[in-house]
RORODO-841913 format. One record per residue (C-alpha): residue number from 1; residue in one letter; x, y, z. Coordinates in Angstrom, 3 decimals. Layout:
residues N
{rec NUM, 'A', {X, Y, Z}}
...
This chain:
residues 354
{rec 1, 'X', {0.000, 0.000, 0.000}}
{rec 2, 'X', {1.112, 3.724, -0.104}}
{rec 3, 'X', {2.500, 5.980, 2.204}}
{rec 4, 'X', {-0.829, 7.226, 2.976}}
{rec 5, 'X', {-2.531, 4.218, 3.998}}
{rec 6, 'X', {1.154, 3.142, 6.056}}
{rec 7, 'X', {0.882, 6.725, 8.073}}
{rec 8, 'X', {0.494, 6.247, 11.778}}
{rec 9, 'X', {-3.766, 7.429, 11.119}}
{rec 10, 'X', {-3.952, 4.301, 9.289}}
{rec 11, 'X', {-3.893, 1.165, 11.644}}
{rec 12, 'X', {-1.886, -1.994, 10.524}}
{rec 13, 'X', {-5.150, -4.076, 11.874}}
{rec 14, 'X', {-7.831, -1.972, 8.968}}
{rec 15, 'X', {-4.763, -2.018, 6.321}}
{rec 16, 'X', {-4.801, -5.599, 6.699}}
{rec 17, 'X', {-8.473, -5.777, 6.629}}
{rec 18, 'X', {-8.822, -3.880, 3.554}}
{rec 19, 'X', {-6.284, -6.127, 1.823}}
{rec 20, 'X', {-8.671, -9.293, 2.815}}
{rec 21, 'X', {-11.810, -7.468, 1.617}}
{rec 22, 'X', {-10.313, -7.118, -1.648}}
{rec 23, 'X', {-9.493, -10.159, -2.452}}
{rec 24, 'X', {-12.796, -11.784, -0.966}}
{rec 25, 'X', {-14.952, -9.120, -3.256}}
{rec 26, 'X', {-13.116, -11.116, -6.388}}
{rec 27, 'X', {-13.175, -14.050, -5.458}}
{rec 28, 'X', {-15.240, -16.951, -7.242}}
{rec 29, 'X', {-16.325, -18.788, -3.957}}
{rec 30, 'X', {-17.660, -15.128, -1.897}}
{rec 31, 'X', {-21.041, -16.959, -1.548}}
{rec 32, 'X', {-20.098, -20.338, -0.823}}
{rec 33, 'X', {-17.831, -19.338, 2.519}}
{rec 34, 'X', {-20.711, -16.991, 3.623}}
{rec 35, 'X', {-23.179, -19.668, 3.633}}
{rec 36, 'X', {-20.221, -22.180, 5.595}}
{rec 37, 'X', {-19.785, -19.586, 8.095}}
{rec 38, 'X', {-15.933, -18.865, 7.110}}
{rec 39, 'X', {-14.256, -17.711, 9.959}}
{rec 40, 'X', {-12.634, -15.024, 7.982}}
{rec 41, 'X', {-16.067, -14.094, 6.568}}
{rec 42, 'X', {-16.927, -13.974, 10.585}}
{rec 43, 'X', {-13.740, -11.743, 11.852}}
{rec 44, 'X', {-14.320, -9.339, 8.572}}
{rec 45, 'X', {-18.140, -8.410, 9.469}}
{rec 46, 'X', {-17.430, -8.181, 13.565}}
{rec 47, 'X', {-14.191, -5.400, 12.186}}
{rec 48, 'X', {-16.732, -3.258, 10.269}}
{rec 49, 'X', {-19.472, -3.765, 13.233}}
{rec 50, 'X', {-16.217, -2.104, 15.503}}
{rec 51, 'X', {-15.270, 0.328, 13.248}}
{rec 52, 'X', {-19.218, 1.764, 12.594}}
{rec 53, 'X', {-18.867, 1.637, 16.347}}
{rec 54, 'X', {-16.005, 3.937, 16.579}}
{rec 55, 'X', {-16.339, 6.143, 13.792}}
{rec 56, 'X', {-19.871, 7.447, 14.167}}
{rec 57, 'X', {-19.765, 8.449, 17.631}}
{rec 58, 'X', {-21.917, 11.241, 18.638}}
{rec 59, 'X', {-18.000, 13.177, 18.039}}
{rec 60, 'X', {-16.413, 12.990, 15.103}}
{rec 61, 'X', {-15.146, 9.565, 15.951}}
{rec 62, 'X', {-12.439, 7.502, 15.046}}
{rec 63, 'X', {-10.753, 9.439, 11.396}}
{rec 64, 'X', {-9.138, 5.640, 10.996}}
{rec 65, 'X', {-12.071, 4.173, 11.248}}
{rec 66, 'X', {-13.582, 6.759, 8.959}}
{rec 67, 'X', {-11.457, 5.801, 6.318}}
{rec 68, 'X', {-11.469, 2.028, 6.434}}
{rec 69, 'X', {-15.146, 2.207, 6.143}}
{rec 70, 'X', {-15.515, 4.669, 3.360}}
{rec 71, 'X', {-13.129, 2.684, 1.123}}
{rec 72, 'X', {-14.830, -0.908, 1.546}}
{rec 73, 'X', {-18.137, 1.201, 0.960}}
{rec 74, 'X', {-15.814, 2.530, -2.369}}
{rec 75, 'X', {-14.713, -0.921, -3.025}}
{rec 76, 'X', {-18.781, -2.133, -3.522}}
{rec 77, 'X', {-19.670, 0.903, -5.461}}
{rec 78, 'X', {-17.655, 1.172, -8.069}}
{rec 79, 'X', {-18.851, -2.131, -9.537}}
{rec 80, 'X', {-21.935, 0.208, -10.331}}
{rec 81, 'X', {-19.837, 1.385, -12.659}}
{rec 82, 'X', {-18.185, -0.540, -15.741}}
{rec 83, 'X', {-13.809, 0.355, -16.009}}
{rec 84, 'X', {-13.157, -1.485, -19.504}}
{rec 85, 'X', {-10.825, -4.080, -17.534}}
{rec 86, 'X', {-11.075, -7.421, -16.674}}
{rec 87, 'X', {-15.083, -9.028, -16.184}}
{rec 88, 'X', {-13.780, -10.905, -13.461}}
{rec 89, 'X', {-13.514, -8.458, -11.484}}
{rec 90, 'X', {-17.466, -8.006, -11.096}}
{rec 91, 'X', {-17.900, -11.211, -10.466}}
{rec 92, 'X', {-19.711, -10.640, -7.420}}
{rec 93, 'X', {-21.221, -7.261, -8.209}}
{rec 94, 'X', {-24.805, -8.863, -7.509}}
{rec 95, 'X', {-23.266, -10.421, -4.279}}
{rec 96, 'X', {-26.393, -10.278, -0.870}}
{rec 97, 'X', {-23.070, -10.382, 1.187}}
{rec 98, 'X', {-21.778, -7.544, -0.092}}
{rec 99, 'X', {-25.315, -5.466, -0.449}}
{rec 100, 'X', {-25.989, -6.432, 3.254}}
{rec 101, 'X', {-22.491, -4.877, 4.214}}
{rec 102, 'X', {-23.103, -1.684, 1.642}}
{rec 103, 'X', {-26.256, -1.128, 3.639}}
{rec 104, 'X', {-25.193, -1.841, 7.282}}
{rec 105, 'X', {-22.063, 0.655, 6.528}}
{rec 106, 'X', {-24.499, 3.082, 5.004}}
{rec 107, 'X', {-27.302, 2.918, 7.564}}
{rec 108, 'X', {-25.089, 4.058, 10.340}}
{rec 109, 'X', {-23.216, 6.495, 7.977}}
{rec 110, 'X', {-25.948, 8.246, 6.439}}
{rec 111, 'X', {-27.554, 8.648, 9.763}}
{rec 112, 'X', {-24.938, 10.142, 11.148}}
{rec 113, 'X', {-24.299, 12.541, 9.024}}
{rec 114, 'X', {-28.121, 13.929, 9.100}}
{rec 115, 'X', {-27.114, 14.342, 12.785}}
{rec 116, 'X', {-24.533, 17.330, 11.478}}
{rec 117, 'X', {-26.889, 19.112, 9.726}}
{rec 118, 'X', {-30.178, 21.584, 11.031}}
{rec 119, 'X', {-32.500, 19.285, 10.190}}
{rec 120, 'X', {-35.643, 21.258, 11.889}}
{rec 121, 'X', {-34.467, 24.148, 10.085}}
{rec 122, 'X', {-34.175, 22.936, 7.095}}
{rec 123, 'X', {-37.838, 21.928, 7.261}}
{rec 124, 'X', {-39.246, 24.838, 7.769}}
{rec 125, 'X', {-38.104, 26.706, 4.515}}
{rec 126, 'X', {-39.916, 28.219, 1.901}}
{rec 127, 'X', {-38.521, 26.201, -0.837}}
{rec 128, 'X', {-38.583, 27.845, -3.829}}
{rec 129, 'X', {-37.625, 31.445, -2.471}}
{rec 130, 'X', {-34.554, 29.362, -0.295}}
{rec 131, 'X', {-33.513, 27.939, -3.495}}
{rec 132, 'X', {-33.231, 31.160, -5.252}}
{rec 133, 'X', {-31.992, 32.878, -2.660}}
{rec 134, 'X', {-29.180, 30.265, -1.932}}
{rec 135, 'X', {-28.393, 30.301, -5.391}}
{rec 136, 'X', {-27.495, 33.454, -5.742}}
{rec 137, 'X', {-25.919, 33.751, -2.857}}
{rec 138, 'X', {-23.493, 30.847, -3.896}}
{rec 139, 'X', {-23.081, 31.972, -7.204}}
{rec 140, 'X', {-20.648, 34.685, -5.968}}
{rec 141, 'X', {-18.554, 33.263, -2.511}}
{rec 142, 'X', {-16.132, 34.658, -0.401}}
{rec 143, 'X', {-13.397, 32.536, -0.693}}
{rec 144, 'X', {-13.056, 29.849, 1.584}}
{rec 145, 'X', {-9.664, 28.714, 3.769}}
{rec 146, 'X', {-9.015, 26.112, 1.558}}
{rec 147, 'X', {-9.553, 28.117, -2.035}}
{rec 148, 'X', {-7.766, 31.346, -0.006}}
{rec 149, 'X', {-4.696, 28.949, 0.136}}
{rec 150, 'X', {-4.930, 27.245, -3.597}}
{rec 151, 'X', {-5.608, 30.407, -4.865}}
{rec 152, 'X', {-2.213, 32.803, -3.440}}
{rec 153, 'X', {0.053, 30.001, -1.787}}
{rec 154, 'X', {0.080, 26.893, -3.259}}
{rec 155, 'X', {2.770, 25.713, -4.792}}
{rec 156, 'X', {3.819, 22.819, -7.661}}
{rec 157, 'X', {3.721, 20.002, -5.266}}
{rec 158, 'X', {0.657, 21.375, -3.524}}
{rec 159, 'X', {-1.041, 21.755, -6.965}}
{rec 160, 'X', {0.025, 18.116, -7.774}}
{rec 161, 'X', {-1.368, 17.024, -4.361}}
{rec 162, 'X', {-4.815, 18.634, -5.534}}
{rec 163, 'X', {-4.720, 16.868, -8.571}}
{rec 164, 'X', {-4.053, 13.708, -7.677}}
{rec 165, 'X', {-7.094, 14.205, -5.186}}
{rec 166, 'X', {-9.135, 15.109, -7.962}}
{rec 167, 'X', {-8.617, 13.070, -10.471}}
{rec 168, 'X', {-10.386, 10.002, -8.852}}
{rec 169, 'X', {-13.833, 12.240, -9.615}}
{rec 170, 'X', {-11.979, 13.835, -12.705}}
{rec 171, 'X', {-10.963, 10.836, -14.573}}
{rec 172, 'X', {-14.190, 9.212, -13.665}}
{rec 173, 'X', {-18.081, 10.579, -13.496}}
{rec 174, 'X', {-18.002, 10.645, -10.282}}
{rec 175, 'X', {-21.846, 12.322, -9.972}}
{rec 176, 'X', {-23.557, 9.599, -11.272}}
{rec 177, 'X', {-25.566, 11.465, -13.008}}
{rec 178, 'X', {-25.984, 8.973, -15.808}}
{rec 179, 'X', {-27.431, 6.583, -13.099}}
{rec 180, 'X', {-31.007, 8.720, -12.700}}
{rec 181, 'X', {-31.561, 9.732, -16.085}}
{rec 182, 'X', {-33.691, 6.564, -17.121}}
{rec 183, 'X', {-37.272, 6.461, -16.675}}
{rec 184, 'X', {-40.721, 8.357, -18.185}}
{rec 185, 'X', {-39.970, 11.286, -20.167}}
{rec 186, 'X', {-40.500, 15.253, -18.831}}
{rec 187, 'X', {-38.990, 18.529, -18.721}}
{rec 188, 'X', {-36.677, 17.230, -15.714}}
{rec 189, 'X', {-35.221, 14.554, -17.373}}
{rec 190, 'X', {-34.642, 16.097, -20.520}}
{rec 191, 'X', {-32.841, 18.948, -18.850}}
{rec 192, 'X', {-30.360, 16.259, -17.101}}
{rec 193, 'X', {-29.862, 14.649, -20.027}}
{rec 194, 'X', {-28.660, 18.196, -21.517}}
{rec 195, 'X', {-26.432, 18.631, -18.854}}
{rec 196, 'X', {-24.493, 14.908, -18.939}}
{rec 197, 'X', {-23.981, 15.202, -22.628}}
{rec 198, 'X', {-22.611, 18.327, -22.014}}
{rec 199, 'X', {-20.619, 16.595, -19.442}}
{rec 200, 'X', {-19.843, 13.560, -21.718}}
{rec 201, 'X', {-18.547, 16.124, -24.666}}
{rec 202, 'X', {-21.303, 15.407, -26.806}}
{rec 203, 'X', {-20.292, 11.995, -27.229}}
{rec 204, 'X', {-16.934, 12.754, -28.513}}
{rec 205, 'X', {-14.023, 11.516, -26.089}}
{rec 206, 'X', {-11.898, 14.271, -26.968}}
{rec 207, 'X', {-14.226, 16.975, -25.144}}
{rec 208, 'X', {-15.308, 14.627, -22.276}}
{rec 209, 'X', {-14.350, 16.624, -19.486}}
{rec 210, 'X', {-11.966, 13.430, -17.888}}
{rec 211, 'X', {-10.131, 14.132, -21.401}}
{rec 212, 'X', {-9.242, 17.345, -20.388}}
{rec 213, 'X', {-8.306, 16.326, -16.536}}
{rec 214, 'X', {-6.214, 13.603, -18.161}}
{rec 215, 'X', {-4.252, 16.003, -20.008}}
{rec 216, 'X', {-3.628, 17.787, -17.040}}
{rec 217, 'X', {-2.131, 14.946, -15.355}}
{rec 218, 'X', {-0.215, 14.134, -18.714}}
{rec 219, 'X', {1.009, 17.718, -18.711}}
{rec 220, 'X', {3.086, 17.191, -15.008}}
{rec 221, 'X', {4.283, 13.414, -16.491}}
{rec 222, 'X', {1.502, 12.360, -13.615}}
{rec 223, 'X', {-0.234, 8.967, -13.575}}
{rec 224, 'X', {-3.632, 9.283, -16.008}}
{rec 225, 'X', {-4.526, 5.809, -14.969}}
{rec 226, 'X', {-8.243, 6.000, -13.185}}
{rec 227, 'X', {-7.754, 5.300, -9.427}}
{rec 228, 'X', {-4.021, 5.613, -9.307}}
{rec 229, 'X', {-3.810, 7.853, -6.353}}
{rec 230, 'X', {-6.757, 6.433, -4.932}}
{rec 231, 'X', {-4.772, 5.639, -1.519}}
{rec 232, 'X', {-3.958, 9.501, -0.995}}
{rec 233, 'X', {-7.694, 10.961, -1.432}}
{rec 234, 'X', {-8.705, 11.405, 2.608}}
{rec 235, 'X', {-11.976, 9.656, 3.734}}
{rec 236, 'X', {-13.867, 12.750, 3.480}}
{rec 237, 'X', {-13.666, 12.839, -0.380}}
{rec 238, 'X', {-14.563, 9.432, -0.477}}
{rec 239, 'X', {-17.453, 9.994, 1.473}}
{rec 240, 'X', {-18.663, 13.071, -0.325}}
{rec 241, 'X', {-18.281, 10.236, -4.082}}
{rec 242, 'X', {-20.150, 7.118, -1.463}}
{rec 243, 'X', {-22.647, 10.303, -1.099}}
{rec 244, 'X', {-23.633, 10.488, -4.700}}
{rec 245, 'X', {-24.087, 6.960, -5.038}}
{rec 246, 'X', {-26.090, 6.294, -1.915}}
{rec 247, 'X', {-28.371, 9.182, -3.577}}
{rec 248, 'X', {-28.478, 8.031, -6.975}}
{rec 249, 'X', {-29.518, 4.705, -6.539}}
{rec 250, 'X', {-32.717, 5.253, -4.320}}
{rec 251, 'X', {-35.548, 6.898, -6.288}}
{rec 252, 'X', {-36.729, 8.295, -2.963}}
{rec 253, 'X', {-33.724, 10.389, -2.928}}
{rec 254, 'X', {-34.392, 11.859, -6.580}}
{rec 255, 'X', {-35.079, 15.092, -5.085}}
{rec 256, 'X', {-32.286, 15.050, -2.272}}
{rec 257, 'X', {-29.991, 14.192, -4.962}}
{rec 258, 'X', {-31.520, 16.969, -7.510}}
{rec 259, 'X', {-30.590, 19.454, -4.578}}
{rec 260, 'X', {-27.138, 18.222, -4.305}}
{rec 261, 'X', {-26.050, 18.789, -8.384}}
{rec 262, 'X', {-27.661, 21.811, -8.122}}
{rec 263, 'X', {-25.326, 23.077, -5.499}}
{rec 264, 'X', {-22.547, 21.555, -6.960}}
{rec 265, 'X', {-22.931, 23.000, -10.435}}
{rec 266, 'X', {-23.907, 26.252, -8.786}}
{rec 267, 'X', {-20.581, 26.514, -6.732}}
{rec 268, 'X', {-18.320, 24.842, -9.294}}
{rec 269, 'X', {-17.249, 27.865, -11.170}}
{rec 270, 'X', {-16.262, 29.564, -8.364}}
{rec 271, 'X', {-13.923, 26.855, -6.682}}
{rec 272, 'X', {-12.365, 25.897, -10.134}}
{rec 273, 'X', {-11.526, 29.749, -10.659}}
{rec 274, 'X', {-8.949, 29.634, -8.129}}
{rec 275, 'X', {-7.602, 26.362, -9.229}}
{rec 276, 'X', {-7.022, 28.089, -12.392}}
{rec 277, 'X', {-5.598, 31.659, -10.705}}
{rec 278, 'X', {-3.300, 29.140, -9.022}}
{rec 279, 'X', {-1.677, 27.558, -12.046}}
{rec 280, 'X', {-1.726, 30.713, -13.950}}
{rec 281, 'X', {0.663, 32.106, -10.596}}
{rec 282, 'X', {2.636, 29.332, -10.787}}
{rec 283, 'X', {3.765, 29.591, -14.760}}
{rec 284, 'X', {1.306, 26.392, -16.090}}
{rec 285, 'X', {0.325, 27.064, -19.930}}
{rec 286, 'X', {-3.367, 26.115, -20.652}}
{rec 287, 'X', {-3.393, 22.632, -20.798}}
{rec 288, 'X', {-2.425, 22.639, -16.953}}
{rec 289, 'X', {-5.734, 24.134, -16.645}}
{rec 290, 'X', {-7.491, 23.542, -19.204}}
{rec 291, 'X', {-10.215, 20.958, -17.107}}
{rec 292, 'X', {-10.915, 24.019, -14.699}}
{rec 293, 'X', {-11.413, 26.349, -17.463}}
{rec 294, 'X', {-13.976, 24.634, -19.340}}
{rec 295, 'X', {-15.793, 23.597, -16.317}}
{rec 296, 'X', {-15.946, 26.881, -15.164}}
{rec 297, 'X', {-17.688, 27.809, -18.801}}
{rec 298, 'X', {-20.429, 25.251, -18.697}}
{rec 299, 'X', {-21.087, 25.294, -15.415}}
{rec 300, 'X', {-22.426, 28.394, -15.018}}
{rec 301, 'X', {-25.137, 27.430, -17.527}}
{rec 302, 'X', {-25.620, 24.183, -15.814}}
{rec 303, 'X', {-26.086, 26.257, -12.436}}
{rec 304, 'X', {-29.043, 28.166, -13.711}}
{rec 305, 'X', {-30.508, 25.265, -15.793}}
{rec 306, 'X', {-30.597, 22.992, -12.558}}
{rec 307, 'X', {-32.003, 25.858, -10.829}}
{rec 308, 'X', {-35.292, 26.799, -13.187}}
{rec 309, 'X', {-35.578, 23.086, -14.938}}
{rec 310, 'X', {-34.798, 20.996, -12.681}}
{rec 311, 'X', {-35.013, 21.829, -9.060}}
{rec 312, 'X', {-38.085, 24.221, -8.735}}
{rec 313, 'X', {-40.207, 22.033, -11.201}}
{rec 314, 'X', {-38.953, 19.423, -8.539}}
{rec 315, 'X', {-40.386, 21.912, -6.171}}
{rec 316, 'X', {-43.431, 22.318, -7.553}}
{rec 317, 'X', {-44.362, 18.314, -8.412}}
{rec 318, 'X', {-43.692, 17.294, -5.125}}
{rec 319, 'X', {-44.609, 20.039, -2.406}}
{rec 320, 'X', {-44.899, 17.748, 0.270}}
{rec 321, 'X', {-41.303, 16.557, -0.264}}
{rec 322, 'X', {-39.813, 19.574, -1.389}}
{rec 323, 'X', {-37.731, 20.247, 1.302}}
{rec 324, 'X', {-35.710, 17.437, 0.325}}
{rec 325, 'X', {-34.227, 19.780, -2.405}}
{rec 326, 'X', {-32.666, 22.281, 0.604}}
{rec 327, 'X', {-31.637, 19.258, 2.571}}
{rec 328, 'X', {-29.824, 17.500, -0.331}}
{rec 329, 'X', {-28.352, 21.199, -1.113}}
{rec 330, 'X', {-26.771, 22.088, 2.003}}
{rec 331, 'X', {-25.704, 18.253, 2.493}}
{rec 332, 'X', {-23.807, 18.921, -0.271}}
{rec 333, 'X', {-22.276, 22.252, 1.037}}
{rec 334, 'X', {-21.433, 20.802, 4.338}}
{rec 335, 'X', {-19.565, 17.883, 2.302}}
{rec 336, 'X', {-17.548, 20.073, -0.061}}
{rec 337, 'X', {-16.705, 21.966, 3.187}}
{rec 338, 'X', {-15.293, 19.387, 5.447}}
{rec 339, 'X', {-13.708, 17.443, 2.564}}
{rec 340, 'X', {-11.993, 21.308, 1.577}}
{rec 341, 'X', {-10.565, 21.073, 4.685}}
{rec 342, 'X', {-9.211, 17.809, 4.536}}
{rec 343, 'X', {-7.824, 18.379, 1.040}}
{rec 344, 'X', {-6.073, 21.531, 2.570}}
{rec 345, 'X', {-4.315, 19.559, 5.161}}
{rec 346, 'X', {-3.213, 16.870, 2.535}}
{rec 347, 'X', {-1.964, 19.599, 0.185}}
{rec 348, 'X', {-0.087, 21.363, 3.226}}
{rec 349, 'X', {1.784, 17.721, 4.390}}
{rec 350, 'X', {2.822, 17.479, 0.377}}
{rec 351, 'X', {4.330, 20.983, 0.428}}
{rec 352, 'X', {6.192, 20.340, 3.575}}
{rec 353, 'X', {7.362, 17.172, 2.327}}
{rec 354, 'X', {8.771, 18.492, -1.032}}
């Protein structure tokens, strides 16, 4: 494993544990020791029991514990999504084991976090005038620490830091958005479907936006490989990409997870602007940020779009479930906030190590 997962915040016992889960997810027998009671089968559950335990305390909990758990939840989820590499790796994509530990991890998770949030207050909005007013409000953001820092005093091993980061949403669709587009034809969908073509480069691979975020890895001789600094993104970034599936896959969490793009398309421009005011400081020619640059373009059309298409004809289809819309919104913020931070202090242990 990498130095991230050998720091002294990752314990030997959950690296070792990880390492076991990842061979049992591939392997051609998964259902058969389940059903004999496999004592490693046994040890492996009673671990993730200890660790949901420990890391969703009424505190913070346990940040090791944290981690392990978002990256065996990562480690079921992206079989949702197809890599172009060998089929035997999904061999157990279907697998009740592995749904019944995807929910049981989830479950506690996704209750927990509700806990950080103002859920009573939340409830109580006016939708559609919250909405707007959030909007544009967020359009146009004082910078936080974390963009503050990118922005005026990052430097080239910071910046690669971010990118590596990155690059497990940017080389991949990390959204899902293509994972709630099916169903009966409206306005809404139609609008979506706008959006991830746009996305998607109008089906041509060399204006997918993972093109351009590959280039920028290609540009600083970086690995362009999907998932090849998976082991230094913290668990908060894994959580916030968990997030979007947990969301995506539940049709009663359409309109939570309607309220969620629409912040993140709303705030995009803005945090990719001083990604870009970065690289420009430090001497990078336009392919270095090139991926911020166009996403910063489109975005801001996506922004309003998911505003007036999408979320208040959301708004006004399902009144009684509106609110969802706010609480998948500010979800969203509160993620992109506490996985800033953590992306700061990753960024800040590069630079010192350089």
């Amino acid at each position: 494993m990498t130095l991230y997962l050998e720091s002294p915040v990752y314990e030997h016992r959950f690296l070792n544990l990880e390492e076991e889960f990842s061979e049992l997810i591939r392997s051609k027998d998964l259902q058969r020791k389940v059903d004999a009671g496999d004592d490693q089968i046994t040890s492996l559950v009673a671990c993730i029991e200890e660790a949901i335990a420990e890391a969703y305390r009424i505190d913070s909990g346990s940040q090791e514990s944290h981690l392990f758990l978002q990256r065996i939840l990562y480690q079921i989820n992206r079989m949702k999504l197809f890599w172009y590499d060998d089929l035997k790796n999904y061999e157990n994509e279907d697998s009740p084991f592995l749904f019944s530990i995807r929910s049981r991890i989830e479950s506690a998770w996704q209750g927990w976090e509700l806990q950080q949030l103002d859920m009573e207050g939340i409830a109580n909005e006016d939708v559609v005038a919250e909405l707007e007013a959030r909007v544009e409000k967020d359009l146009h953001p004082r910078l936080s620490e974390t963009g503050r820092y990118i922005q005026n005093d990052i430097t080239e091993a910071g910046y690669r830091r971010l990118m590596a980061i990155l690059s497990v949403n940017g080389l991949v669709e990390s959204s899902q958005l293509s994972r709630v587009l099916g169903g009966v034809g409206n306005e809404v969908q139609s609008m979506l479907t706008r959006i991830f073509l746009e996305e998607y480069g109008g089906g041509k691979l060399a204006r997918k936006h993972s093109t351009f975020f590959e280039a920028m890895l290609n540009y600083f001789d970086m690995n362009a490989k999907p998932e090849a600094y998976l082991d230094l993104v913290p668990w908060s970034v894994l959580a916030d990409i968990n997030h979007s599936f947990t969301l995506c896959e539940r049709k009663k969490y359409f309109l939570r997870y309607a309220g969620g793009l629409l912040f993140t398309e709303v705030t995009t421009p803005a945090v990719f602007d001083s990604y870009k005011i970065a690289g420009e400081r430090l001497g990078f020619d336009e392919t270095a940020v090139g991926y911020w640059d166009l996403h910063m373009k489109e975005d801001e059309r996506h922004g309003q779009w998911m505003l007036t298409d999408v979320a208040l004809p959301l708004a006004e289809r399902y009144p009684d479930c509106a609110n969802d819309i706010v609480l998948g919104y500010e979800q969203q913020r509160f993620l992109n906030i506490r996985s800033g931070q953590e992306m700061l202090q990753s960024i800040l242990s590069a630079e010192e190590e350089a």
